[in-house]
C-alpha beads as a LAMMPS data file, in Angstrom:
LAMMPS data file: protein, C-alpha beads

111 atoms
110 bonds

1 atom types
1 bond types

-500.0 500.0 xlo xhi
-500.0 500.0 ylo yhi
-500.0 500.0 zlo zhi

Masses

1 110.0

Atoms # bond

1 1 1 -438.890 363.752 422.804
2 1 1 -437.212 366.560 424.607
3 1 1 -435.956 366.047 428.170
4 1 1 -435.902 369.558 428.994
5 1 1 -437.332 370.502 432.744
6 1 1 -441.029 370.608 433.130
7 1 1 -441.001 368.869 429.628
8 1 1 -443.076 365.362 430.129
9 1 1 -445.635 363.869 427.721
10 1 1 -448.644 362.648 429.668
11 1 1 -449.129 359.064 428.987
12 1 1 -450.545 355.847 430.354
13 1 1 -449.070 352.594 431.333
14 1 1 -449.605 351.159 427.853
15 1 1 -447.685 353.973 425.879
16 1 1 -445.053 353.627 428.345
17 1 1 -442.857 351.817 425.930
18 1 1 -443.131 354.332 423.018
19 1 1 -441.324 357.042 425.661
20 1 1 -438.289 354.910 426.676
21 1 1 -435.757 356.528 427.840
22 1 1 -437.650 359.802 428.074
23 1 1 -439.205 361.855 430.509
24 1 1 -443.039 360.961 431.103
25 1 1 -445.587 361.646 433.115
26 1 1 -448.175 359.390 434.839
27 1 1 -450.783 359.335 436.991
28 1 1 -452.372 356.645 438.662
29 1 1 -453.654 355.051 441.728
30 1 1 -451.170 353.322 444.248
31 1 1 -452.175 349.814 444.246
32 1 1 -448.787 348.755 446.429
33 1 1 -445.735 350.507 447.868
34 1 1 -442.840 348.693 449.171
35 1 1 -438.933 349.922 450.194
36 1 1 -438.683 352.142 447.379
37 1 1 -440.895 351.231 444.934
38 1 1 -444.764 351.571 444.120
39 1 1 -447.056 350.183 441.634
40 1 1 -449.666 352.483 440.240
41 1 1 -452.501 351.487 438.414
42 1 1 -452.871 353.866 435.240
43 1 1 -455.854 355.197 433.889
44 1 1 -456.017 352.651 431.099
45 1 1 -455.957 350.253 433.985
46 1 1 -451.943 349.333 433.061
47 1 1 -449.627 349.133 436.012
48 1 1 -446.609 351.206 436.344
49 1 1 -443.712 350.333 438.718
50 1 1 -442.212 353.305 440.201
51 1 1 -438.465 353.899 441.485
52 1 1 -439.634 356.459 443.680
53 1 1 -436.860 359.033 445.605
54 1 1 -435.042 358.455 448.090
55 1 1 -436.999 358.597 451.808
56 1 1 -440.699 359.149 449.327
57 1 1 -443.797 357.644 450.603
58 1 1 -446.958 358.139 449.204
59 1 1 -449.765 359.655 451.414
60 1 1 -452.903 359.640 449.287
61 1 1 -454.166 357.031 447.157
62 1 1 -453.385 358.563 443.579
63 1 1 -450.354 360.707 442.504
64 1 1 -449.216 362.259 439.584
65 1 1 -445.053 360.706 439.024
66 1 1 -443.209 362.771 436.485
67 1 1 -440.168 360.935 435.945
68 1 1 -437.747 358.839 432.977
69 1 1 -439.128 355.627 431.419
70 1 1 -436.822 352.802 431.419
71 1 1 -434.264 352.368 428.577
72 1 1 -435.379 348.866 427.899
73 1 1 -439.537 349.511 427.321
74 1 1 -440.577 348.140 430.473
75 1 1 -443.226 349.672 432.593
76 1 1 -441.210 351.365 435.069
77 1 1 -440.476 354.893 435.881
78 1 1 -437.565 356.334 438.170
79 1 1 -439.021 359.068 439.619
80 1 1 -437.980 363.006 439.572
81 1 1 -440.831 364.250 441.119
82 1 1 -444.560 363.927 442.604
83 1 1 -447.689 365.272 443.375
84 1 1 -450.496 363.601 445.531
85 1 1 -453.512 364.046 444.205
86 1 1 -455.749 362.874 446.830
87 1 1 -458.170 360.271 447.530
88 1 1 -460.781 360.934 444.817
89 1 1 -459.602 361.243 441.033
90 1 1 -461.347 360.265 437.740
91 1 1 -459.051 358.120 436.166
92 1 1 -461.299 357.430 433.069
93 1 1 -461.844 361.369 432.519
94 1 1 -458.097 361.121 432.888
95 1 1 -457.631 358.748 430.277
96 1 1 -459.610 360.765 428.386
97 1 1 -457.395 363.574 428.228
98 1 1 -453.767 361.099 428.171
99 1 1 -455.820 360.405 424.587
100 1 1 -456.342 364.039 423.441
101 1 1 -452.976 365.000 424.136
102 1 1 -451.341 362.049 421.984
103 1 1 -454.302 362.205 419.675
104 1 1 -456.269 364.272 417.767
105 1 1 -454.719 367.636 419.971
106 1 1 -451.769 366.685 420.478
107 1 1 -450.176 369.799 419.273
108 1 1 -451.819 371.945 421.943
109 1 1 -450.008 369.472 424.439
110 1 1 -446.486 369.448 422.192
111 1 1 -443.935 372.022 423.714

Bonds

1 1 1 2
2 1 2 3
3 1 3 4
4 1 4 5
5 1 5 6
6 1 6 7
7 1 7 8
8 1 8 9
9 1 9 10
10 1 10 11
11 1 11 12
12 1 12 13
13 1 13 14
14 1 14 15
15 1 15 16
16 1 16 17
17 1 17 18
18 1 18 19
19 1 19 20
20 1 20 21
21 1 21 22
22 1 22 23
23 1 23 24
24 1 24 25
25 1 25 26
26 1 26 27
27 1 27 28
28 1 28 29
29 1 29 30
30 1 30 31
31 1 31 32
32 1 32 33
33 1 33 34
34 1 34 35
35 1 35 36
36 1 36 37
37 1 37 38
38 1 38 39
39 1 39 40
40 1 40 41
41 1 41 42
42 1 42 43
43 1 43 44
44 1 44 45
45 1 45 46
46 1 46 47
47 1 47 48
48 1 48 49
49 1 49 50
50 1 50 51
51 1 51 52
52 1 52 53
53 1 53 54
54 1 54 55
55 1 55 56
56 1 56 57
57 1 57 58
58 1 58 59
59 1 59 60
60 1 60 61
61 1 61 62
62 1 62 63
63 1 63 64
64 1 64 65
65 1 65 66
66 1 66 67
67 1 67 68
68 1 68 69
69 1 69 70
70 1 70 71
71 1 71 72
72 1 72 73
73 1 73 74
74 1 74 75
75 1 75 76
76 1 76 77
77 1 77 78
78 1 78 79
79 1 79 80
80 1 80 81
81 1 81 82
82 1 82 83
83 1 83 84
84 1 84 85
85 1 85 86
86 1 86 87
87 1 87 88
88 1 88 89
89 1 89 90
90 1 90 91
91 1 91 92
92 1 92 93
93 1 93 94
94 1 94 95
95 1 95 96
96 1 96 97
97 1 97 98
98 1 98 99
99 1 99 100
100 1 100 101
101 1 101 102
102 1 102 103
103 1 103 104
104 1 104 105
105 1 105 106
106 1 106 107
107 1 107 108
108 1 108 109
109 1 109 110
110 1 110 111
């Protein structure tokens, strides 16, 4: 995996531990949000805890968290950076594409 800038494999909560230690990116609906942490529900219905940045607070219900996968496999992320993506999202086309790009295509999603 590289961990160059920009550089994140887009996965789901259950491939989460194949990425330790590596940049990721996730996108999910924000089931809970507390101090400086949220859960996200991931479109294969996994759940994701984020360490989110300092002062963040999510404003919509699903966001897009590019960020590093913990070290030890679990299913948390420690946030870089975000993107709201509103209040209406398809996870399941989502899904759909998280399995193209570590599928069948994945070298038109490889850097």
């Amino acid at each position: 995996m590289s961990s160059e800038i920009g550089v994140a494999p887009r996965i789901n909560a259950g491939m989460l531990s194949l990425f330790a230690g590596n940049r990721v990116c996730v996108v999910g609906k924000v089931v809970n949000q507390e101090g400086s942490q949220a859960q996200i529900q991931c479109s294969d219905n996994g759940t994701v805890t984020v360490s989110m940045t300092p002062g963040q607070h999510y404003r919509s219900q699903f966001v897009e968290v590019v960020g590093i996968a913990s070290a030890d496999g679990s299913t948390q992320v420690r946030e870089e950076r975000s993107c709201e993506l509103g209040d209406n999202f398809d996870l399941s086309n989502y899904e759909q594409l998280v399995q193209f790009a570590n599928g069948k295509f994945k070298p038109l999603f490889s850097a």
